[in-house]
TORRO-242468 format. One line per field, with one value per residue (C-alpha): x, y, z; residue in three letters; residue number from 0. Coordinates in steps of 0.1 Angstrom, whole numbers, plus 5000, padded with zeros to 4 digits. Layout:
BEGIN
u c(X,...) .
v c(Y,...) .
w c(Z,...) .
resn c(ala,...) .
resi c(NUM,...) .
//
This chain:
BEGIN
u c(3615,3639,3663,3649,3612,3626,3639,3609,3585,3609,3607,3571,3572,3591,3572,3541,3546,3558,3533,3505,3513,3517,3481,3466,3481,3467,3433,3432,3440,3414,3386,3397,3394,3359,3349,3367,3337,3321,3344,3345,3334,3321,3347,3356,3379,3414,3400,3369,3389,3411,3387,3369,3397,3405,3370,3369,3407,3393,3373,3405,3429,3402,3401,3441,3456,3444,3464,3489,3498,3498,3523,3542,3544,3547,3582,3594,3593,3602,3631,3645,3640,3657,3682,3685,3680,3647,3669,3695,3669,3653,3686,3690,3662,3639,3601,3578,3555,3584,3592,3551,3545,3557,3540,3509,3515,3518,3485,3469,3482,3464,3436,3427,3439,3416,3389,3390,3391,3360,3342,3348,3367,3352,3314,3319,3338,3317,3291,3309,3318,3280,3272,3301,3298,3257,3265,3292,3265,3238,3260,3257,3293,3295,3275,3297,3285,3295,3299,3270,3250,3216,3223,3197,3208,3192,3158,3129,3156,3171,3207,3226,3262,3270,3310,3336,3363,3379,3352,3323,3302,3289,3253,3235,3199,3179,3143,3124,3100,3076,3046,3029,3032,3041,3072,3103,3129,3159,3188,3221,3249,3270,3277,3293,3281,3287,3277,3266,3259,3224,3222,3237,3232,3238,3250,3237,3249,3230,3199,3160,3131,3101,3076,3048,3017,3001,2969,2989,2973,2996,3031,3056,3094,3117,3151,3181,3217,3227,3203,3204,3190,3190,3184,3180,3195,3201,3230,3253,3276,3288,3257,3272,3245,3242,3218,3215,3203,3228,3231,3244,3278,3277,3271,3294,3289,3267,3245,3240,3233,3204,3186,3187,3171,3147,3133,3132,3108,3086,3087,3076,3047,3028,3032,3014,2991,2982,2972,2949,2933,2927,2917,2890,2877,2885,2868,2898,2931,2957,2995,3015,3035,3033,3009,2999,2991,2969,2950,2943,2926,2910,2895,2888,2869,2850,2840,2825,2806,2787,2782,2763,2746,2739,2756,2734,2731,2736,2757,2777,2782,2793,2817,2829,2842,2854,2876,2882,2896,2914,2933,2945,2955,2978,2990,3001,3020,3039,3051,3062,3075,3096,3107,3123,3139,3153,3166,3176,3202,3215,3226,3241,3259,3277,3279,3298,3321,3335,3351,3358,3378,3401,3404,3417,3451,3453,3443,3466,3493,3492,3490,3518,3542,3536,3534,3565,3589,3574,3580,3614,3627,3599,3602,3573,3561,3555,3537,3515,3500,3497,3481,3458,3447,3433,3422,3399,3387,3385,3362,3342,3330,3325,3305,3282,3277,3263,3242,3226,3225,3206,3184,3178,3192,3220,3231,3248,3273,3285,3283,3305,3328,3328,3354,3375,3369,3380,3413,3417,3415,3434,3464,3465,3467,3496,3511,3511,3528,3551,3562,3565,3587,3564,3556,3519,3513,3536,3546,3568,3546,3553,3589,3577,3578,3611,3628,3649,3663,3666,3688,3708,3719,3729) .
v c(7193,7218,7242,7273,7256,7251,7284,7306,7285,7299,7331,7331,7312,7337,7369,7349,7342,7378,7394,7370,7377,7413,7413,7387,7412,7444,7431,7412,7447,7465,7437,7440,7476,7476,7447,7458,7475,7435,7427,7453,7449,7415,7397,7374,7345,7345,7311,7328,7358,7333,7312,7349,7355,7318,7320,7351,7344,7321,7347,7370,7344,7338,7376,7380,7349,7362,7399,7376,7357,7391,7412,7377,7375,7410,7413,7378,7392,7425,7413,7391,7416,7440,7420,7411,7377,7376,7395,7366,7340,7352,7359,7321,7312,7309,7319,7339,7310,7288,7319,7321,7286,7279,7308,7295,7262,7276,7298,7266,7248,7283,7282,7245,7248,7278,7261,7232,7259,7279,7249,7230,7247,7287,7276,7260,7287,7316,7295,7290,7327,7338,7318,7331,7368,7365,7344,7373,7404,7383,7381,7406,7418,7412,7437,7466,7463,7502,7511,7542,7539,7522,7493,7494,7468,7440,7434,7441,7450,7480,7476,7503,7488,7515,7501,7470,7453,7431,7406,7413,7446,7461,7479,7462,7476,7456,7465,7438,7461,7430,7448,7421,7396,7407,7434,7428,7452,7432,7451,7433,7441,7424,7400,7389,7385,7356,7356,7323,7317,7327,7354,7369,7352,7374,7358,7380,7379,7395,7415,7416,7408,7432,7419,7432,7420,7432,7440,7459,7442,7418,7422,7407,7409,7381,7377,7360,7353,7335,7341,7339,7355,7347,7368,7357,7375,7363,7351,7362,7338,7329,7308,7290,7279,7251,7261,7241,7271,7287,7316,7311,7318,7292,7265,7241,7239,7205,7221,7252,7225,7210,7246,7253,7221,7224,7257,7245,7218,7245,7262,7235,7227,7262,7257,7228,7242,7273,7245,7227,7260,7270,7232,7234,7266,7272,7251,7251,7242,7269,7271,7287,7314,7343,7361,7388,7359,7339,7370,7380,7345,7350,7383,7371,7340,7363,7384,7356,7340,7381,7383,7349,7343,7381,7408,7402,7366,7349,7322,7352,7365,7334,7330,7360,7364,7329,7346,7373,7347,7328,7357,7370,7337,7336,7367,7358,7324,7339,7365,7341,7320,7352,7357,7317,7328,7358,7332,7306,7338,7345,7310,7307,7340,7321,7289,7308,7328,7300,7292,7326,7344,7313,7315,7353,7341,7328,7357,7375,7356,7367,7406,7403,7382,7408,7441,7425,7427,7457,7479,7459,7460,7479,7471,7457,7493,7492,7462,7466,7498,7480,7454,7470,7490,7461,7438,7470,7469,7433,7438,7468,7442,7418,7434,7452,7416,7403,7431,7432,7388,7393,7418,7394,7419,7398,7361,7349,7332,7361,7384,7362,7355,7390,7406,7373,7377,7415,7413,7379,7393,7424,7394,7380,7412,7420,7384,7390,7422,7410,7380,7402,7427,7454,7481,7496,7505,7529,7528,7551,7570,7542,7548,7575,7541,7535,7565,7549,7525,7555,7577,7546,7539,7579) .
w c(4070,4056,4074,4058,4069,4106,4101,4092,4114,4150,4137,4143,4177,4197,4189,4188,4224,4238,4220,4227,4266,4261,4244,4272,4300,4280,4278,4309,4325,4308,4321,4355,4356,4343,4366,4397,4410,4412,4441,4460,4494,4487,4510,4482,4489,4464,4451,4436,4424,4404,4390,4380,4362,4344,4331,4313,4302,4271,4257,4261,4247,4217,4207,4216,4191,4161,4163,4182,4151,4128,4151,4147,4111,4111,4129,4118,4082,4093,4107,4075,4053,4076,4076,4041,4045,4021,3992,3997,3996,3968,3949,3956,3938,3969,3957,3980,3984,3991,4019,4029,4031,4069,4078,4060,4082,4115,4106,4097,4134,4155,4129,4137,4177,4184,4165,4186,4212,4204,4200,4229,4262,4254,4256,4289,4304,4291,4306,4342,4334,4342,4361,4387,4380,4388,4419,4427,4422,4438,4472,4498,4516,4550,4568,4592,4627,4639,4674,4679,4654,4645,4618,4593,4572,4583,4574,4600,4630,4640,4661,4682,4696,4727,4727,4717,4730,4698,4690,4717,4719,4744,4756,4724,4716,4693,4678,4658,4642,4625,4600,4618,4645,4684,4687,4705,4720,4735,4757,4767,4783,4761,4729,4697,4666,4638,4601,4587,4552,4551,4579,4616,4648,4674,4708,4736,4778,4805,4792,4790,4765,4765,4743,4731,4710,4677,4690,4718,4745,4757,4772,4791,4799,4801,4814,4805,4808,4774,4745,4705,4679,4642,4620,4585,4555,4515,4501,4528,4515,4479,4467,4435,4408,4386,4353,4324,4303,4278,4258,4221,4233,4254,4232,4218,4174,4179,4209,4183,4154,4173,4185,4150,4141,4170,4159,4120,4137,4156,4118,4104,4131,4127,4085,4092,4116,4091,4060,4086,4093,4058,4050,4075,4069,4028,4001,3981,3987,3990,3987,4015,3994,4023,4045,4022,3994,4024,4035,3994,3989,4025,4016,3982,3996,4022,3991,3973,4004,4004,3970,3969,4009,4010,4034,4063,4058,4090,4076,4058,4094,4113,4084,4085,4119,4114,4091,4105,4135,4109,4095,4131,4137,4102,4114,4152,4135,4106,4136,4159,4125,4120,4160,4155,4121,4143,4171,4138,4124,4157,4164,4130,4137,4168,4150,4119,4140,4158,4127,4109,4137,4138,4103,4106,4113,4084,4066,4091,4076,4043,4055,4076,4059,4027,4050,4070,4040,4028,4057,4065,4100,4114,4155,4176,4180,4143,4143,4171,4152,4119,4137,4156,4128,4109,4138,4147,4113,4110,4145,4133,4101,4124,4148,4121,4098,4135,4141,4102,4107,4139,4122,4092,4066,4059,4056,4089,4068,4049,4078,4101,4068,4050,4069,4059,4024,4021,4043,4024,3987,4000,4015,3980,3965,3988,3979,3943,3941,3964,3945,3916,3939,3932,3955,3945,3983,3996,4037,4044,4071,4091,4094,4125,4147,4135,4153,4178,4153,4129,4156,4163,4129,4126) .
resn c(unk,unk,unk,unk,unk,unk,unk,unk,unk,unk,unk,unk,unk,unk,unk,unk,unk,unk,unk,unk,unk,unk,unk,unk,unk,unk,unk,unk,unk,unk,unk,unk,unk,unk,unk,unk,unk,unk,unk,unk,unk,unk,unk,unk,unk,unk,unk,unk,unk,unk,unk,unk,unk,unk,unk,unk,unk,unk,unk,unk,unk,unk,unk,unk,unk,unk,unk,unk,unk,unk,unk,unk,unk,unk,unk,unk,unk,unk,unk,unk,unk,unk,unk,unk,unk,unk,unk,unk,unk,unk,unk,unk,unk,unk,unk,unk,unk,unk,unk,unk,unk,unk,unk,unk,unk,unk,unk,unk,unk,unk,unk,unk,unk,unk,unk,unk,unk,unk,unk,unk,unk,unk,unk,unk,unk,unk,unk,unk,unk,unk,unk,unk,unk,unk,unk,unk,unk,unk,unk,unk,unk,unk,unk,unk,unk,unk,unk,unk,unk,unk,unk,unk,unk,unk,unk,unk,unk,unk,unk,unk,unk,unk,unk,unk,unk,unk,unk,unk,unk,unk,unk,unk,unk,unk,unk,unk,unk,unk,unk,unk,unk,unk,unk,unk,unk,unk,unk,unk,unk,unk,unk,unk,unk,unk,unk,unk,unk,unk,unk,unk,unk,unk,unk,unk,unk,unk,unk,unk,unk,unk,unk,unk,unk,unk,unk,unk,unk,unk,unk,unk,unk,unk,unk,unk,unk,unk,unk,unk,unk,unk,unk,unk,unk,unk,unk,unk,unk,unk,unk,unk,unk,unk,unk,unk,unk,unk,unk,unk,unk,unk,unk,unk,unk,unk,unk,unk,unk,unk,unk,unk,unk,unk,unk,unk,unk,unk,unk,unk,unk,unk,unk,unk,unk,unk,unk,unk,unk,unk,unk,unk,unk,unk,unk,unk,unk,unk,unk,unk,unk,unk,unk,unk,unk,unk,unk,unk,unk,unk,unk,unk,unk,unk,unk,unk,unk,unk,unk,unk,unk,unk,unk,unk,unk,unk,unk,unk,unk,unk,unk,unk,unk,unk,unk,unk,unk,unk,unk,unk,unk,unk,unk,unk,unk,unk,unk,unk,unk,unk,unk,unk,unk,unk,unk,unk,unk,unk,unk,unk,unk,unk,unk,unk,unk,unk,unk,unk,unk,unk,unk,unk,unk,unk,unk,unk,unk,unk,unk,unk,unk,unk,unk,unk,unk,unk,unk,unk,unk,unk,unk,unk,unk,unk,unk,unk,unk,unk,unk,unk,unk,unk,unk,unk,unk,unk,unk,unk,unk,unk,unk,unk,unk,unk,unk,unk,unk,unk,unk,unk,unk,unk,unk,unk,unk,unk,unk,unk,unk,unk,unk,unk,unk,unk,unk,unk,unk,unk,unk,unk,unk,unk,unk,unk,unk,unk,unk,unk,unk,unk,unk,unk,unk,unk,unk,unk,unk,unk,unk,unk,unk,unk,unk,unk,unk,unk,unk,unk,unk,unk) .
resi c(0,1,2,3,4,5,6,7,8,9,10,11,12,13,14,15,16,17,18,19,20,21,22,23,24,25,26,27,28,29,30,31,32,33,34,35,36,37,38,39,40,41,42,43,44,45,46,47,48,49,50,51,52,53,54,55,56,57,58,59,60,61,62,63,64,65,66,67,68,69,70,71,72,73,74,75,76,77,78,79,80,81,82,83,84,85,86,87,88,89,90,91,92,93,94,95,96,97,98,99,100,101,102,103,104,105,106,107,108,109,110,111,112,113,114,115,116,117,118,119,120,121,122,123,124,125,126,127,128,129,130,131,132,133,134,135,136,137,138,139,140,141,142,143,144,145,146,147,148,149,150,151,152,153,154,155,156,157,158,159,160,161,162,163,164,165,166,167,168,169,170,171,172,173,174,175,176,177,178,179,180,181,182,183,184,185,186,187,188,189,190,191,192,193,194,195,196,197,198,199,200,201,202,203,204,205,206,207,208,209,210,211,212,213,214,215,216,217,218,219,220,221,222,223,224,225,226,227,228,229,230,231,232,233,234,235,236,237,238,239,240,241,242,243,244,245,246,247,248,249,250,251,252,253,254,255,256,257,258,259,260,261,262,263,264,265,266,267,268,269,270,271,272,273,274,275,276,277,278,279,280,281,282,283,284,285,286,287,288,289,290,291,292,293,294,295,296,297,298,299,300,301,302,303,304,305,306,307,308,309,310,311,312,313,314,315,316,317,318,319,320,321,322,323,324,325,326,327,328,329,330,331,332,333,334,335,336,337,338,339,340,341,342,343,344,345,346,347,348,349,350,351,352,353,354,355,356,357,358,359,360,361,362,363,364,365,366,367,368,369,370,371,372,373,374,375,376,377,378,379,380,381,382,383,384,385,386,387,388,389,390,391,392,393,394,395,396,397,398,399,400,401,402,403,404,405,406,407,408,409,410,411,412,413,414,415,416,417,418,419,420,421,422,423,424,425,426,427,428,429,430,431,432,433,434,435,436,437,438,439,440,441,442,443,444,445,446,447,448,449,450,451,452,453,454,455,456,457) .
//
């Protein structure tokens, strides 16, 4: 390994690093903020909060590496040609691929770590993810026993607390107001309350029972010194779930494999299914081309069947609503044949994408090494903005290939890969002109983030 390889290759590292923190923090932040509104009130242990926060910090760190390694290559380049160290290299007789080509490497190390990544560790924790945050919206917070007024929280019982010394209350008035089934009133003179994981007991001293019974007949009064009542409420407690179901973003490249192979199969069943049908019920034997070519030799057969038994023909008519059935039926399998190509795109989507983001930083590479020596010592204020502005585009195409994949208008693989291909020819381009030392694309708008830098020099 060379000095200048060794060299380029801890440029990168560094601003890889800060910048891949300062992105993880920025994103992380904005998450929290939307989700905040989960916790609140929920009584959640730190434990849970943590592991809320680990989960959703792999699809962070998946989105986050990418722009990570541009900003990188972006002010590692920035910085050598700032300081004249590429003009000296290349006066030496260095080439610009000889420059690019540890940068090329340590895209190629993210590209294949963060594809191991996305295959392997992000399906299982977007899995755990949802699990969690349902378990977490599913759980009611621990309910606010208020001295003087009626708790309506709990279902089918009505509480008023008159006072409360620390942990026991005191003058407790409880209704059990049951649609059906005897009704209870109990007074006590005093109490405390514990929540358990599926509900409140309520551990009464001193009081009376009045009961009375549906029909209103019967009633009786009891009392006591020491009495409890449960009173049972849902998910109290953090209930955690085990599923085995996933989403497509949950699945690892060989779990997505084998939907798509499953479906193919269910395919495959209802073509099979249709040729029995038209075996059985058609003389001749017709090709599956499409629907509209099936119902055309239908119709055409149903026309020959009138003009030879007669309209009113009673074997015309028992053949015709058989084909009428048959038709209908056609219909309802090449709709559900189309609602598994619809599921068959949408797992190729995921399965594509696991591959094509982490293949961005390679495409990053080539932007930023070529922008980096353009632009010259450019700051990391500089090359945040360059590299937001194209990961938002690189997003934007992303987003709109999945939606037109999911839709069927386009081909999974070219929607996940598209946005690849363009910032990838327009890296070469970029490459090209700046082994040739030519400047087609001029930058010098973005000398506004170079201000500070600008005032210092004067």
């Amino acid at each position: 390994m060379s000095l200048l390889f060794r060299y380029t290759l801890k440029e990168h590292i560094y601003p890889f690093i800060i910048s891949l923190f300062v992105l993880i923090f920025v994103l992380l932040t904005n998450f929290l903020l939307k989700a905040i509104d989960k916790f609140l009130g929920k009584d959640l242990s730190m434990g849970i909060l943590v592991e809320y926060v680990f989960f959703n910090l792999a699809w962070i760190l998946a989105l986050a590496v990418p722009m990570a390694v541009l900003i990188a290559s972006l002010m590692a380049f920035g910085r050598m040609s700032g300081d004249n160290e590429i003009t000296a290299l290349r006066t030496s007789g260095v080439s610009y691929m000889r420059l690019l080509f540890p940068a090329l490497v340590f895209g190629a190390i993210i590209t294949a770590g963060m594809t191991w990544f996305n295959n392997t560790v992000l399906p299982e924790t977007n899995h755990k993810a949802r699990l969690l945050s349902g378990d977490i919206t599913r759980k009611r917070p621990d309910l606010e026993f208020e001295v003087g007024y009626f708790i309506d929280a709990l279902p089918e019982y009505r509480i008023l607390l008159g006072g409360r010394e620390k942990n026991i209350f005191k003058d407790i008035l409880i209704f059990n107001y049951q649609k059906e089934g005897t009704q209870r009133t109990i007074i006590a003179n005093s109490g405390d309350i514990e929540t358990v994981y599926n509900g409140v007991i309520m551990h009464l001293n001193r009081g009376v029972i009045h009961e009375l019974s549906s029909d209103q007949e019967d009633y009786r009064e009891i009392q006591f010194e020491k009495y409890d009542v449960f009173i049972p409420v849902d998910n109290m407690s953090l209930t955690r779930r085990d599923s085995k179901i996933r989403s497509d973003r949950e699945m690892t490249g060989i779990m997505i494999k084998n939907k798509i192979q499953n479906y193919n199969e269910k395919i495959n069943g209802i073509y099979q299914r249709i040729q029995n049908r038209l075996i059985k019920e058609l003389p001749d034997t017709i090709e599956i081309v499409n629907q509209p070519f099936i119902e055309a030799q239908i119709i055409k057969y149903s026309s020959a069947l009138r003009d030879s038994l007669g309209e009113k023909s009673p074997k015309y008519i028992r053949s015709k609503r058989r084909l009428k059935n048959l038709r209908h039926g056609i219909r309802s399998d090449y709709k559900l044949i189309a609602t598994y190509n619809r599921y068959i795109s949408k797992y190729k989507v995921e399965y594509y994408k696991k591959y094509s983001i982490p293949f961005a930083s390679m495409v990053f590479i080539l932007i930023g090494a070529s922008l980096g020596i353009i632009t010259r010592k450019g700051g990391f204020a500089m090359c945040v903005a360059l590299s937001l502005g194209f990961f938002v585009f690189y997003w934007a195409f992303l987003i709109a290939g999945e939606e037109f994949a999911d839709r069927g208008q386009l081909s999974p693989f070219i929607a996940m890969w598209l946005p690849n291909m363009v910032l990838g020819t327009f890296g070469i381009f970029l490459c090209i002109q700046t082994a040739r030392e030519q400047t087609l694309i001029k930058l010098e708008f973005l000398n506004i983030f170079n201000f500070n830098t600008k005032e210092k020099n004067d």
